[in-house]
Structures are given as C-alpha cells and as structure tokens.
PLY file of the C-alpha trace (Angstrom):
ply
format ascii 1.0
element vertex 115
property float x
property float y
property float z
element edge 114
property int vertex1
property int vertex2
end_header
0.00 0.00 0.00
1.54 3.23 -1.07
1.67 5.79 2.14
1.22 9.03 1.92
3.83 11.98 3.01
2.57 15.01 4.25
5.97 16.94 4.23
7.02 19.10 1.37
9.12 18.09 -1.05
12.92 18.46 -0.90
15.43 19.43 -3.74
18.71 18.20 -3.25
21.72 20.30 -3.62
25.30 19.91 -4.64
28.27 22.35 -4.00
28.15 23.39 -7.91
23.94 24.46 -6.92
25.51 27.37 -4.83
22.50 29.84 -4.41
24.32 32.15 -1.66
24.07 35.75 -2.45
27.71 36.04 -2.94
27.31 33.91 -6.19
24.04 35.10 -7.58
25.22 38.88 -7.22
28.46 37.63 -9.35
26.31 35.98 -11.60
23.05 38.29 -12.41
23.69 41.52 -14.11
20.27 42.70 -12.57
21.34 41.88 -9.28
25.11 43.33 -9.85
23.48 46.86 -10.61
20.91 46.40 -7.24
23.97 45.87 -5.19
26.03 49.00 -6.61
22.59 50.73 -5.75
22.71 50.05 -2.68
25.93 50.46 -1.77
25.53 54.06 -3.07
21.97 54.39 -1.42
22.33 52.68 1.56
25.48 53.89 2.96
25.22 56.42 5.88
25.12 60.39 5.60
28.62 61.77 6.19
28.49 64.42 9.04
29.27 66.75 6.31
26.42 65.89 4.35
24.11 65.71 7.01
25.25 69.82 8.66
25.26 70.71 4.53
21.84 69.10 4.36
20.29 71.05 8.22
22.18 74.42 6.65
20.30 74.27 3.37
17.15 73.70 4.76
17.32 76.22 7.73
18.26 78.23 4.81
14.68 78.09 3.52
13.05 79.03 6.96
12.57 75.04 8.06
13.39 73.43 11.14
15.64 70.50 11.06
16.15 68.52 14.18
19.01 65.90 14.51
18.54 62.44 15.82
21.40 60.39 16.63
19.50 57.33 16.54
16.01 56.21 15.35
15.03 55.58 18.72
15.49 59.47 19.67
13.08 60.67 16.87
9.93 59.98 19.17
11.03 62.03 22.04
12.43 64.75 19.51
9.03 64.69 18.38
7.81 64.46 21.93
8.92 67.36 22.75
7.34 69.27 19.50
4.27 68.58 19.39
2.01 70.11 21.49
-0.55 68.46 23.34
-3.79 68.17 21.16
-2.20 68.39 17.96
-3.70 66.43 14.85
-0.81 64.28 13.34
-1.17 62.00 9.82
1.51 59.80 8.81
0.51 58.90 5.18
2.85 55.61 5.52
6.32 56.28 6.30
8.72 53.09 5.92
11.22 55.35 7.89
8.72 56.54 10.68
7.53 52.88 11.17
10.92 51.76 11.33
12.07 54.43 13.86
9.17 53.62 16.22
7.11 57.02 15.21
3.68 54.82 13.89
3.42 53.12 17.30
4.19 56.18 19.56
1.13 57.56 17.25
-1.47 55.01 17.77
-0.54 54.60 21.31
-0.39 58.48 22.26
-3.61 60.04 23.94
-2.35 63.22 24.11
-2.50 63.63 20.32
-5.10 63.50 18.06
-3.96 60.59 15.14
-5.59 61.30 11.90
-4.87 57.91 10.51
-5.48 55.64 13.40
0 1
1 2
2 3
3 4
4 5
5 6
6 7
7 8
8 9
9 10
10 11
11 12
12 13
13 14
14 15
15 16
16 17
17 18
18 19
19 20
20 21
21 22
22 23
23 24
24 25
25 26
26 27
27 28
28 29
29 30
30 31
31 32
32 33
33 34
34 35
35 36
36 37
37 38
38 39
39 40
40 41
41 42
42 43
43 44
44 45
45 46
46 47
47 48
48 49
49 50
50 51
51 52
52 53
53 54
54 55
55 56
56 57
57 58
58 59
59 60
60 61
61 62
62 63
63 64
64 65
65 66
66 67
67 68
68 69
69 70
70 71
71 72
72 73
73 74
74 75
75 76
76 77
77 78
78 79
79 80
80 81
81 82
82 83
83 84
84 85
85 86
86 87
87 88
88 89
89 90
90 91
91 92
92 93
93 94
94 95
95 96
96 97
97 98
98 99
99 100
100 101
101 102
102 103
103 104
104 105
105 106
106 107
107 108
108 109
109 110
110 111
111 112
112 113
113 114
C-alpha cells in the first residue's frame, strides 16, 4: 500500500547548486546593478552631508532637528508637538521603522488622523 507523506518536497543540492548571495550577485547583471545601488543608497550620511543638508534647509526658513538614533526621533518629536495636535503619517517606511507609527497610535495626548 503506497503511504502518503505530508511533508514538502525536498530538492537536493550539490556544492556546484551554490544559491548564496555572494554567487548570484556575481552571476546576475540585474542583481550586480541592485547591489552598486545600494551600496551608493544605503550607505550612511557623512556628518558633512548631514550639517550641509540642516544648513540648506534652515536656509529656507525650516526646522531641522538631529537624531542620533532612530530611537530618539519619538522624544524629539515628543517634545514638539504640542498636546492636542492632529498628526497623519501617510505611511512612512522610515517613521515605522524608527518607532514614530506606534508612539502615534498609542499616544492620547495627540489626536492621530490615521489611526
């Protein structure tokens, strides 16, 4: 009687099947141009860039606050907004990821827009 296996099935590999990123990046020209992208896009602000980037936008009359780290951009924003204030993130990866979309939707001293 043939029985019946309820696990998925398995591909065996062999040392010339190497799927590691290392080799696919040296093998796909797609992915070769997605890593020079993000070695130019994901590579940190200099200082430089980032004072350049505060002066130019003081410059123009805005405020520019500095966080060190992502966890410092809630009380930095803590600390601006006052009390009552209606706030709308329209869906910020880079809010979300520094912990600004919770602090929203758990605050009840502001009034969040997109709950």
């Amino acid at each position: 009687q043939p029985t019946t296996n309820n696990h998925r099935p398995t591909r065996m590999t062999h040392a010339s099947d190497d799927q590691s990123a290392k080799v696919l990046l040296a093998k796909d020209e797609k992915l070769k141009e997605t890593a020079k992208l993000r070695e130019k896009y994901f590579t940190p602000a200099s200082d430089a860039d980032i004072e350049a980037c505060k002066k130019a936008l003081e410059a123009k009359k805005h405020g520019c606050y500095i966080a060190e780290t992502a966890k410092d951009v809630v009380g930095i924003l803590e600390k601006l907004i006052p009390e009552g204030s209606s706030v709308y993130n329209a869906g910020s990866t880079t809010l979300t990821d520094c912990g600004v979309t919770d602090w929203m939707k758990g605050n009840k001293k502001i009034v969040n827009l997109k709950p």
